[in-house]
C-alpha positions as CSV (number, residue, x, y, z in Angstrom):
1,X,0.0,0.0,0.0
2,X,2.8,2.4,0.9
3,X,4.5,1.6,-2.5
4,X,1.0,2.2,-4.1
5,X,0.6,5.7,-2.6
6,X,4.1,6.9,-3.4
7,X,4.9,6.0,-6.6
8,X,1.5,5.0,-8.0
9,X,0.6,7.8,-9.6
10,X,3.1,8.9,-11.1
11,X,4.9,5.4,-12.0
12,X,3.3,2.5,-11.6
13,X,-0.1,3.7,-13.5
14,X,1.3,5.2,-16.9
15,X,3.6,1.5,-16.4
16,X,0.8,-0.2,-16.7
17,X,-1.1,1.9,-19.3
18,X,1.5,1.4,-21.5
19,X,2.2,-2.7,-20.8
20,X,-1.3,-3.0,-21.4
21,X,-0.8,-1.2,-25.0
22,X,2.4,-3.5,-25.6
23,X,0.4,-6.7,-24.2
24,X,-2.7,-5.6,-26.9
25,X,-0.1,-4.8,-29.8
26,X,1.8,-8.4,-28.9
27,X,-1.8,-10.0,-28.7
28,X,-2.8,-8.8,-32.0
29,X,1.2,-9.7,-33.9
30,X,0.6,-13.3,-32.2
31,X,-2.6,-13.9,-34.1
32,X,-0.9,-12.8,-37.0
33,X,2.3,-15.0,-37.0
34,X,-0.6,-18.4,-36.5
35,X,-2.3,-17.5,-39.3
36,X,0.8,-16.8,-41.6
37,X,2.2,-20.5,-39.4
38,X,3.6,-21.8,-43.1
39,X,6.0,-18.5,-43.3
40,X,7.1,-18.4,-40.2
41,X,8.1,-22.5,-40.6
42,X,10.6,-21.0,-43.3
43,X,12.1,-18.4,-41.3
44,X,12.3,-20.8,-38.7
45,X,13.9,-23.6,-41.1
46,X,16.0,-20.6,-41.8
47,X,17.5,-19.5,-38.7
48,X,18.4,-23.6,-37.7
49,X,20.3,-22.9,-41.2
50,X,22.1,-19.5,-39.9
51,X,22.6,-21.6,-36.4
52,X,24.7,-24.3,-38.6
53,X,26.7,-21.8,-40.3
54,X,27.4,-20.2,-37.0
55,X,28.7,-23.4,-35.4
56,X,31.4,-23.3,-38.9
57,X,32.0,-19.3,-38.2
58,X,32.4,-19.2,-34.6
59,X,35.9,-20.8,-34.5
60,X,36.5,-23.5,-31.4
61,X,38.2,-23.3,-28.5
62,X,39.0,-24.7,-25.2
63,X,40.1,-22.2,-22.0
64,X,40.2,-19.0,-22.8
65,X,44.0,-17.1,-22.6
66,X,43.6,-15.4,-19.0
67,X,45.6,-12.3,-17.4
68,X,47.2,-13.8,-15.1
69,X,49.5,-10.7,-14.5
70,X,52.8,-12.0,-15.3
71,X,54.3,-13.0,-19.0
72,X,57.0,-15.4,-19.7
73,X,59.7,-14.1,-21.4
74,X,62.1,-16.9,-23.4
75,X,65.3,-15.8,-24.9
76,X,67.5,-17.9,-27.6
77,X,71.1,-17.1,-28.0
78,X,73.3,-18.9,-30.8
79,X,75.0,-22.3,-30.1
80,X,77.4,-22.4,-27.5
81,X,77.1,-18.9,-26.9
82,X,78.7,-18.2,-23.4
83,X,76.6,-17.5,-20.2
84,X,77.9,-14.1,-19.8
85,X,76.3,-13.1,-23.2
86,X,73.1,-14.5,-22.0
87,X,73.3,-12.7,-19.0
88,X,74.1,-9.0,-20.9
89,X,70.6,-9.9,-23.5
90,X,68.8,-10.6,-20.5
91,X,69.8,-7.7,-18.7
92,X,69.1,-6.0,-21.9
93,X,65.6,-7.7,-21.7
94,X,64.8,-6.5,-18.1
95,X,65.6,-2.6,-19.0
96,X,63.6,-2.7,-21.8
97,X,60.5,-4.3,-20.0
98,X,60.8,-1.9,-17.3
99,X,60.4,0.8,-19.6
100,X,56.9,-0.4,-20.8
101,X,54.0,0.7,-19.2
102,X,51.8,-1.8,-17.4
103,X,55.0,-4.0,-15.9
104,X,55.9,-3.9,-12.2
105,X,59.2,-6.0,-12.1
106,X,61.4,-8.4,-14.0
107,X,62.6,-11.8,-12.8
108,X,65.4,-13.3,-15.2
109,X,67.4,-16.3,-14.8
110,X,70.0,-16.4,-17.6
111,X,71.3,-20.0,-18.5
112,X,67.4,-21.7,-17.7
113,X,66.1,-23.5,-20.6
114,X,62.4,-23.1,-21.0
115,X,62.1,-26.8,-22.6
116,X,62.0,-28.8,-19.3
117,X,63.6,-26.1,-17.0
118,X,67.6,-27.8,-18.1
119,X,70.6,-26.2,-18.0
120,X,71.8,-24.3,-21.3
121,X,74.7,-21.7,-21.6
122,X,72.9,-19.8,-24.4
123,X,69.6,-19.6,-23.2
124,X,67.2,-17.7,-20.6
125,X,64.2,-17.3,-19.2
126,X,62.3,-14.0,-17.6
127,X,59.3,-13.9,-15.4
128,X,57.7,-10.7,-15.6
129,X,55.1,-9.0,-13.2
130,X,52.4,-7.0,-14.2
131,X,50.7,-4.2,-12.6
132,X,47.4,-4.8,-10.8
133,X,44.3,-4.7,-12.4
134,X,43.1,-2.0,-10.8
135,X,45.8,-0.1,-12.7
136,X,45.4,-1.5,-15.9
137,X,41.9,-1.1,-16.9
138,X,42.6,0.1,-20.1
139,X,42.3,-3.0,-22.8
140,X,45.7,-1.5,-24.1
141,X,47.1,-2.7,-20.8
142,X,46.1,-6.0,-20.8
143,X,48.5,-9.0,-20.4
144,X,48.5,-9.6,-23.9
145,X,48.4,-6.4,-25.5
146,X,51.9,-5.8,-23.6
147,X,52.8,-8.8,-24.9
148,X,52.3,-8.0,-27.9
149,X,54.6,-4.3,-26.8
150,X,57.3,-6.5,-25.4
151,X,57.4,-8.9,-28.8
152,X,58.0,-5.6,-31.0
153,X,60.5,-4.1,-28.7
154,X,62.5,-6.9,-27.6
155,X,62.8,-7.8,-31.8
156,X,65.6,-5.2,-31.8
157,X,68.1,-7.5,-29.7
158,X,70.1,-8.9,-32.7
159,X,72.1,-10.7,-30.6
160,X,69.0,-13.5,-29.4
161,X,65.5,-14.6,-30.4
162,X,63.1,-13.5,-28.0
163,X,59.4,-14.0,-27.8
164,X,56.9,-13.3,-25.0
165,X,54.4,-15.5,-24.1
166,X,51.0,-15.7,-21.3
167,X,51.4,-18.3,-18.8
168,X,48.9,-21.7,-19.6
169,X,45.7,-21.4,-18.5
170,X,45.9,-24.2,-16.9
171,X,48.6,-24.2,-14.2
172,X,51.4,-27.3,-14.4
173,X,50.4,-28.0,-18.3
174,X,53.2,-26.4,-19.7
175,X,55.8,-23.4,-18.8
176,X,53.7,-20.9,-21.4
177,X,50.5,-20.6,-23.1
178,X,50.0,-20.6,-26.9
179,X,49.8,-24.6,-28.2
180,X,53.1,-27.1,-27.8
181,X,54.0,-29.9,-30.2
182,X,56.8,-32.8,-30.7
183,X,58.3,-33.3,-33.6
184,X,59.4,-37.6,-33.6
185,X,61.7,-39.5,-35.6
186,X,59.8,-42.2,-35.7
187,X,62.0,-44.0,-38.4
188,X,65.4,-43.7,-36.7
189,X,66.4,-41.0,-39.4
190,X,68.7,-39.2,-37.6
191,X,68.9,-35.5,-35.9
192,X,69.9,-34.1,-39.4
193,X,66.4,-35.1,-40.8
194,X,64.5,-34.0,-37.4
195,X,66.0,-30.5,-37.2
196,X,65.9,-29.9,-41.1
197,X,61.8,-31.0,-40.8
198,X,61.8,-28.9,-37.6
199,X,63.0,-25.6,-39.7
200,X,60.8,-26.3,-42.8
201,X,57.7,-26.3,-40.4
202,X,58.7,-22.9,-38.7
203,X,59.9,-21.5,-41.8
204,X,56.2,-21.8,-43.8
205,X,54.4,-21.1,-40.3
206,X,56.0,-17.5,-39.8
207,X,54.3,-17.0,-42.9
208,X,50.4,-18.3,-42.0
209,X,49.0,-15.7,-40.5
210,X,47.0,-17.2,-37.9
211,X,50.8,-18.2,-35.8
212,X,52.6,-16.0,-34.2
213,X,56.0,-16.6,-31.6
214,X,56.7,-19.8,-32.8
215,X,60.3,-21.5,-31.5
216,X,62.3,-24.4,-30.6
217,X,65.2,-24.9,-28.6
218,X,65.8,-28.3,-30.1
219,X,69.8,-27.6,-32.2
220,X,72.0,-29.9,-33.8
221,X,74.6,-27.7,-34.8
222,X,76.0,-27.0,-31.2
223,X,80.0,-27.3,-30.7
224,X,81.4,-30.8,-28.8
225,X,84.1,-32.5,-27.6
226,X,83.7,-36.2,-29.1
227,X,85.9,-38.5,-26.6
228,X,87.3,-41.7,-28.4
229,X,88.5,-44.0,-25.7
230,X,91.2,-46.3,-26.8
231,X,90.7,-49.3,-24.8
232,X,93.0,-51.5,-25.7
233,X,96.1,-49.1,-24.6
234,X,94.0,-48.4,-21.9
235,X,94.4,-51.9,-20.4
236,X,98.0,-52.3,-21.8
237,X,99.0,-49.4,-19.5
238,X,96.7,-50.9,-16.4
239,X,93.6,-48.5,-16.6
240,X,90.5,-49.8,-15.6
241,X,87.6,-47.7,-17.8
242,X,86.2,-47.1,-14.8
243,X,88.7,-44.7,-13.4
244,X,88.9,-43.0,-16.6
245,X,84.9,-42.6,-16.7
246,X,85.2,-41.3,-12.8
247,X,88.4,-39.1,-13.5
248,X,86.4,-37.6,-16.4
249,X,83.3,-36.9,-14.2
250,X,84.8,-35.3,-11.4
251,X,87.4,-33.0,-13.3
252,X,85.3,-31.7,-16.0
253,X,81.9,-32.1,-14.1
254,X,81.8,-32.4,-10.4
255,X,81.0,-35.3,-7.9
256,X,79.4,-35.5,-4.5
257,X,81.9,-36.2,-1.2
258,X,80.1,-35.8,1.8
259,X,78.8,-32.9,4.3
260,X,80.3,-30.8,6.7
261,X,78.4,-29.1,9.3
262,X,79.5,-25.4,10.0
263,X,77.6,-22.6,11.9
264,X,74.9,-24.6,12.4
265,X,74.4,-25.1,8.4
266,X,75.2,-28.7,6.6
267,X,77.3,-27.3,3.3
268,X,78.3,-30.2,0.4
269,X,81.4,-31.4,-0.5
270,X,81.8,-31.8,-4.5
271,X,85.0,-32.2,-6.2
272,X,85.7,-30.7,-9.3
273,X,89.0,-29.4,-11.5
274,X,89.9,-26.0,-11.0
275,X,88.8,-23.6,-13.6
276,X,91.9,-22.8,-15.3
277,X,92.8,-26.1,-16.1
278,X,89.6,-27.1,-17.7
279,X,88.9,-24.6,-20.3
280,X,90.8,-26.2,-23.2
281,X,90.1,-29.4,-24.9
282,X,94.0,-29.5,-25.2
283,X,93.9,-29.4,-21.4
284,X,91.9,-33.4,-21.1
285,X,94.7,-34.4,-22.1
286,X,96.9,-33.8,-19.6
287,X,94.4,-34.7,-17.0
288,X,95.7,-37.7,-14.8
289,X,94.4,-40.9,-13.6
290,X,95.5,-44.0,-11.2
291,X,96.4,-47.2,-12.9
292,X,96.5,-50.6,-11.2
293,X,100.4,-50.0,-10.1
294,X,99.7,-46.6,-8.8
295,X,101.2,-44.8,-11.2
296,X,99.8,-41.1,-12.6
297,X,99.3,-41.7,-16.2
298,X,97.8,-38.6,-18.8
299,X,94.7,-39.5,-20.0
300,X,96.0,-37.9,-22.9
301,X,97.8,-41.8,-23.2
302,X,94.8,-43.4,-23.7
303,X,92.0,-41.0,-25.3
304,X,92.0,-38.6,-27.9
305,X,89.5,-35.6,-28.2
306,X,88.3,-34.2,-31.3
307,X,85.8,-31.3,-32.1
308,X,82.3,-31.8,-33.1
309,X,78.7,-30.7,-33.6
310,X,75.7,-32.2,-32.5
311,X,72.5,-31.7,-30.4
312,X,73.1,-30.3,-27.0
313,X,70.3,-32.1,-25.6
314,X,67.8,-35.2,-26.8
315,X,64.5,-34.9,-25.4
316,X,62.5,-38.2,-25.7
317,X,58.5,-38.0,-26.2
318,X,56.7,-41.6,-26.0
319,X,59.9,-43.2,-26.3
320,X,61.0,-40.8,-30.3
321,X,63.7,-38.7,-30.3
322,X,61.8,-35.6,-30.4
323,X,61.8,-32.2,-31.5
324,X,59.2,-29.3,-29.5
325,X,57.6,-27.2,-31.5
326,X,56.0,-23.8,-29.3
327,X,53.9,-21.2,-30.8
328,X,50.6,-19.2,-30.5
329,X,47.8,-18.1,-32.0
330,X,47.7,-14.5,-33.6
331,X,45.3,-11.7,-32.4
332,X,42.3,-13.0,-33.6
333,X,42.8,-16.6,-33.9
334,X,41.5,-18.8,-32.2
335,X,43.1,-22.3,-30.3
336,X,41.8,-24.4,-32.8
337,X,42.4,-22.2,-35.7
338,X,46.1,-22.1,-35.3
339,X,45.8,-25.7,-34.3
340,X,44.4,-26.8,-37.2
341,X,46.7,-24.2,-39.1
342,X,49.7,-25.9,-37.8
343,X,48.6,-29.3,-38.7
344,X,47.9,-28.0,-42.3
345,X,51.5,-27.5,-42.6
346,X,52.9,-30.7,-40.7
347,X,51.2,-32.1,-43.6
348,X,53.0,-30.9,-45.8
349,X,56.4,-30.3,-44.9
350,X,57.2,-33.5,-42.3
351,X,58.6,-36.6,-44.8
352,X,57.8,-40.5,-44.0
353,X,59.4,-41.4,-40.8
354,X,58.9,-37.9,-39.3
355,X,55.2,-37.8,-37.5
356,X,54.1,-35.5,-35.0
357,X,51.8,-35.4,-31.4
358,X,50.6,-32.6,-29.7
359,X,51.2,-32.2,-25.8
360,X,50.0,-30.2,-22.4
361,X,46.7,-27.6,-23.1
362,X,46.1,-28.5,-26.7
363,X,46.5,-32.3,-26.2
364,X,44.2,-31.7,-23.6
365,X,41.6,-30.0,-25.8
366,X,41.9,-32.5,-28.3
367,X,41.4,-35.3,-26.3
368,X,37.9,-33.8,-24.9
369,X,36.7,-33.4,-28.5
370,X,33.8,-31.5,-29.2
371,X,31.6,-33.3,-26.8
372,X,29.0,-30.4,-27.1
373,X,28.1,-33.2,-30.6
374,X,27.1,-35.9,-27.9
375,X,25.9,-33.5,-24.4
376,X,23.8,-31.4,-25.9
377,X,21.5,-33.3,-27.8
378,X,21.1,-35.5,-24.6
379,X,20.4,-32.3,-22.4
380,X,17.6,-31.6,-25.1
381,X,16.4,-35.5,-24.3
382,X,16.5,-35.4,-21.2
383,X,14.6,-31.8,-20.7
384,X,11.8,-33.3,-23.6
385,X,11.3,-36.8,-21.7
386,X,11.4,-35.1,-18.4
387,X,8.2,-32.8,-19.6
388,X,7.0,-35.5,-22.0
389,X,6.4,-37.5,-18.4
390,X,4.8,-34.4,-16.7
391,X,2.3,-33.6,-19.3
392,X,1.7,-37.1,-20.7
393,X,2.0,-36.1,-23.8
394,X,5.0,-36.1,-26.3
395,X,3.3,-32.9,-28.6
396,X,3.4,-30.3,-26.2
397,X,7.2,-31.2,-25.0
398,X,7.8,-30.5,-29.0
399,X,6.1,-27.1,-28.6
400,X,8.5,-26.4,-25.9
401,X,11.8,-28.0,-27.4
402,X,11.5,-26.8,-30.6
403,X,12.5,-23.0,-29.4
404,X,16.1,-24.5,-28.5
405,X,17.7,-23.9,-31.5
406,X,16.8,-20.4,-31.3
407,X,18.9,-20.3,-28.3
408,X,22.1,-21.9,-30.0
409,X,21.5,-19.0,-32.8
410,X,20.9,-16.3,-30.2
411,X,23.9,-17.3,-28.3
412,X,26.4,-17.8,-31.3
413,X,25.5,-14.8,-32.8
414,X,26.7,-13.0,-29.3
415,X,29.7,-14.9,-29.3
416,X,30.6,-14.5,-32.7
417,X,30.0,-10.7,-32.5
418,X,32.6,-9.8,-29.9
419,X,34.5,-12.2,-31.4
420,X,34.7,-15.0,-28.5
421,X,35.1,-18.7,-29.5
422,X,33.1,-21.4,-28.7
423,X,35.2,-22.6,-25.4
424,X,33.9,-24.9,-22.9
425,X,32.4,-21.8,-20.8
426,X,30.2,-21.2,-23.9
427,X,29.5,-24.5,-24.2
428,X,28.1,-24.6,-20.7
429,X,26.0,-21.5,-21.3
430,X,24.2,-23.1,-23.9
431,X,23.4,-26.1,-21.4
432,X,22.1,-23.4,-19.1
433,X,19.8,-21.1,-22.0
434,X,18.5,-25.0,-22.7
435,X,16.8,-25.1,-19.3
436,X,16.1,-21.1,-19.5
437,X,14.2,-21.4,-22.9
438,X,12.3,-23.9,-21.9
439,X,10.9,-22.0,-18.7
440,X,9.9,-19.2,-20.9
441,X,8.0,-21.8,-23.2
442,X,6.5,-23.8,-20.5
443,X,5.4,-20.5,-18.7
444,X,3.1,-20.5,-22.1
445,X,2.2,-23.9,-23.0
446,X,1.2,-25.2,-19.8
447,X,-1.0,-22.2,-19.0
448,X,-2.9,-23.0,-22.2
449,X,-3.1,-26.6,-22.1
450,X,-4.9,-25.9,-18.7
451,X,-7.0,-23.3,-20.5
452,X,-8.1,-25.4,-22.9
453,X,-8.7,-28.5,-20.2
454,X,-11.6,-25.7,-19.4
455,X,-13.4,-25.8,-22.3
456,X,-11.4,-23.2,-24.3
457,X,-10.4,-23.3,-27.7
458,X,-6.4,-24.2,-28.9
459,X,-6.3,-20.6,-30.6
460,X,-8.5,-18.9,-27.7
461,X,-6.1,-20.6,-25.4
462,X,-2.6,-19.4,-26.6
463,X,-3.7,-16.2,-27.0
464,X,-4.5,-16.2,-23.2
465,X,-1.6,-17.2,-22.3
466,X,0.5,-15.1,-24.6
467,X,-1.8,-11.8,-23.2
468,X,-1.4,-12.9,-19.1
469,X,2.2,-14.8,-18.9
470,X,3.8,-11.7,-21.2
471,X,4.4,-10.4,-17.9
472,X,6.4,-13.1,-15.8
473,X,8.0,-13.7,-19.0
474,X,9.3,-10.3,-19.5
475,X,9.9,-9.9,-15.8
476,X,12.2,-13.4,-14.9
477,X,14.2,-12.9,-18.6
478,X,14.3,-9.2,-17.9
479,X,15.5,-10.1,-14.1
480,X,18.0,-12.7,-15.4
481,X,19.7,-11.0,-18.5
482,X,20.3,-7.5,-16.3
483,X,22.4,-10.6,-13.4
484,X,24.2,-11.8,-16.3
485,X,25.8,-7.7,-17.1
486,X,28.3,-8.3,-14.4
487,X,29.7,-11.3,-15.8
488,X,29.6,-9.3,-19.7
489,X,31.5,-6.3,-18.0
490,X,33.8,-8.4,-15.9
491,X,37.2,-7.1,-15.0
492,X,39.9,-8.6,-12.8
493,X,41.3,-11.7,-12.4
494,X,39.6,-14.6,-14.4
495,X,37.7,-12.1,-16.4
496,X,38.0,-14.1,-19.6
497,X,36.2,-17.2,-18.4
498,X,33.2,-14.7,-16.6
499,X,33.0,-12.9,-20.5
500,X,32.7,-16.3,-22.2
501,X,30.0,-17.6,-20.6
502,X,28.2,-13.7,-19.7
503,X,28.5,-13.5,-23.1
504,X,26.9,-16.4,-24.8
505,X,24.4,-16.2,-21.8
506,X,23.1,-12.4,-22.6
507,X,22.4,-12.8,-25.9
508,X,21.6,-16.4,-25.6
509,X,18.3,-15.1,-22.9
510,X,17.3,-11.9,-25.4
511,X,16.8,-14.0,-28.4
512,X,15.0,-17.0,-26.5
513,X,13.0,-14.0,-25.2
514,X,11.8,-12.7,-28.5
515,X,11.9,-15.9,-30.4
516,X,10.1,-17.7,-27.5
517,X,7.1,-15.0,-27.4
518,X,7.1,-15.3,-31.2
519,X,7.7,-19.0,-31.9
520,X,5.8,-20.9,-29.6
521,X,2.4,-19.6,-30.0
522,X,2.7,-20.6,-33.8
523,X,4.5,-24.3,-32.1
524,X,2.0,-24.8,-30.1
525,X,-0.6,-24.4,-32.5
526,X,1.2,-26.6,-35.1
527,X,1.5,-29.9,-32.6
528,X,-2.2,-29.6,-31.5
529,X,-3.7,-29.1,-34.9
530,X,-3.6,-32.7,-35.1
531,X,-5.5,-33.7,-32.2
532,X,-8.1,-31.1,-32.7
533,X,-9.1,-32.4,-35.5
534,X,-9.3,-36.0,-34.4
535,X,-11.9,-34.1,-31.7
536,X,-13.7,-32.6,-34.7
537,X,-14.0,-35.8,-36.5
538,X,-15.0,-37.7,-33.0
């Protein structure tokens, strides 16, 4: 009553005068789209049509790339290239990222392979910190638009590759986002035939334009000490292999002793040759080891060492020797698009013998498929068997399932205009919009199935129920559409996930709203033609 004295007047009275108007003007449109039942079939016909094209133009995905706030910076110096020039590019690297806006710090560790976190001279890796998100609220200060900054700046280092990357979206599947592949010589071909298979593949994807930052750190051309043991001098002169194999280890590498405790702190004990006389290859040979008479014999005596080339690592992938492949998609692409880019030109460039398997987030995605093909036509049976056993009836379920497709559209068409792709969080809006069509439909249908249970008429019915449930209609789609805004306008960590599923939500709920009102009056009509005239002829 209080409400009704303060704003009833002025508010809720012209509100209502002009609802009723609407209701009498949507009333009237209703009767017309039964009559005209056989057009609106074909612009029904047509929009499934439009929904199938949609499912072609909206490109796939799987997680959406998040802002995490921090990007992964990976920088590839030539072979054999010394740790103190990896140290002055990442240095070089850290100035330069301090410089652009948006970035809080830099975290470098020069001589940190990316592939698997080894050990290599020529190579390093930087972590680096973005600014809140309260401070970066413009979308040119996103995580991947200074990406994108950092990519074009750091390209004037001549002396390293450098790309930038987003962390996965998924934490412990990878080091960076973007997709991840291994190259396998499945045919024992060699590392020659890997690496030149490796380069072909990189070399036609820089120029597809849906790639971007693609890299490997897999080299064959890296200079080595090849060690030829001569064994049969060896046990001439009394030397067991396996002092030569130890004295090797601990001079050029290091072994473990023991521990000492000091202050309170255990510290190790590892033995290893002095600097100075280990920076030579001339200088192996004059290393010493013990033979059986306890003698100090060269090892020069008994090896020789000659320079070559060759991989500095061999990773292993399902038992291959493998090659990784990293990369992303460009602005604009999609997961899948580069994915399916990418495997375009595997295709075409990898010989017999050389085959390839994708790994971490994208092996993920393709091993889940597009299960939307199987889980949404069973949501659809499940929601028609579930009404088909409340009404007893399988023709009005049909009125009420037939406005689902209308959804898909609705929600694609959203999706495809921000340009989103169809990820899983779009994939479980449309689950949802299922369930929220179909209350909008039901609001209808069962109100005129009870209406004509009272003697009324199938038309006189619908058009009942179209004129008194306009308003709940309105008012729960209205209610729910305005709670799905925060999730559209979402900022902050995790924003990506809230706009994919806001998004195909929102414009999934205003098309079922207007298809739904216009629709299933005309569906409705359509399944109970048939059993109106079995009445007539009874």
């Amino acid at each position: 009553k209080l409400l009704n004295r303060v704003f009833g007047n002025w508010l809720f009275k012209p509100f209502n005068r002009l609802f009723d108007k609407g209701a009498n003007g949507y009333e009237k449109l209703v009767q017309k789209l039964i009559r005209m039942s056989v057009i609106v079939l074909v612009v029904y016909v047509a929009l499934v049509g439009g929904t199938v094209k949609l499912f072609d133009a909206v490109p796939g995905g799987f997680i959406p790339q998040q802002d995490k706030q921090y990007l992964v910076a990976v920088a590839q110096l030539p072979d054999a290239a010394s740790l103190d020039r990896t140290q002055e590019v990442v240095q070089e690297m850290e100035q330069i990222a301090l410089q652009v806006p948006g970035v809080a710090n830099t975290v470098s560790f020069p001589g940190l392979s990316v592939n698997g976190f080894t050990n290599s001279p020529n190579s390093g890796i930087m972590f680096t910190p973005l600014a809140p998100f309260e401070e970066r609220q413009d979308p040119s200060m996103s995580a991947m638009a200074i990406a994108a900054q950092l990519n074009q700046k750091f390209a004037t280092i001549d002396e390293a590759f450098v790309a930038v990357f987003p962390p996965p979206p998924i934490q412990g599947l990878g080091t960076t986002g973007g997709f991840k592949l291994q190259i396998e010589d499945r045919a024992n071909k060699g590392f020659e035939a890997l690496f030149n298979s490796l380069q072909a593949t990189i070399a036609k994807a820089q120029q597809d334009p849906a790639l971007m930052g693609l890299y490997s750190t897999f080299r064959i051309q890296v200079p080595q000490m090849d060690i030829d043991i001569d064994r049969e001098q060896a046990l001439i002169q009394g030397i067991p292999l396996d002092e030569v194999f130890n004295a090797l280890q601990v001079y050029l590498g290091s072994m473990y002793v023991n521990d000492f405790n000091l202050f309170g702190r255990t510290y190790q004990v590892n033995a290893q040759a002095d600097a100075d006389y280990r920076q030579d290859p001339e200088q192996i040979l004059n290393l010493k080891v013990r033979n059986r008479m306890g003698e100090m014999v060269p090892l020069g005596s008994v090896l020789t060492v000659t320079p070559t080339t060759g991989p500095d690592r061999v990773m292993h992938y399902n038992g291959y020797p493998t090659a990784e492949l990293n990369g992303s998609p460009a602005p604009g692409y999609s997961s899948d698009q580069a994915q399916h880019a990418i495997e375009a030109i595997l295709a075409e460039t990898l010989p017999n013998g050389i085959e390839f398997e994708w790994t971490e987030v994208t092996y993920q995605q393709i091993l889940a498929g597009n299960t939307m093909v199987y889980v949404f036509p069973l949501v659809v049976l499940l929601v028609f068997m579930v009404l088909a056993a409340q009404y007893e009836s399988l023709r009005l379920p049909l009125a009420i399932i037939l406005i689902v497709p209308m959804t898909i559209f609705s929600a694609l068409l959203g999706v495809w205009f921000v340009g989103d792709d169809n990820n899983i969080f779009t994939q479980i809006a449309l689950i949802v919009l299922v369930a929220l069509a179909s209350k909008n439909a039901i609001l209808m249908v069962e109100f005129a199935r009870d209406q004509h249970k009272g003697g009324m008429s199938h038309l006189e019915a619908i058009i009942k129920a179209c004129r008194l449930r306009l308003r709940p209609i309105l008012m729960t789609s209205i209610a729910f559409t305005a709670g799905v805004v925060p999730l559209v306008l979402a900022t902050g960590a995790g924003a990506e996930m809230r706009h994919a599923m806001g998004n195909a939500v929102f414009s999934g709920m205003i098309g079922v709203t207007v298809f739904g009102l216009l629709f299933t009056p005309v569906f409705y009509m359509l399944v109970t033609k048939k059993s109106q005239k079995e009445q007539h002829d009874a």
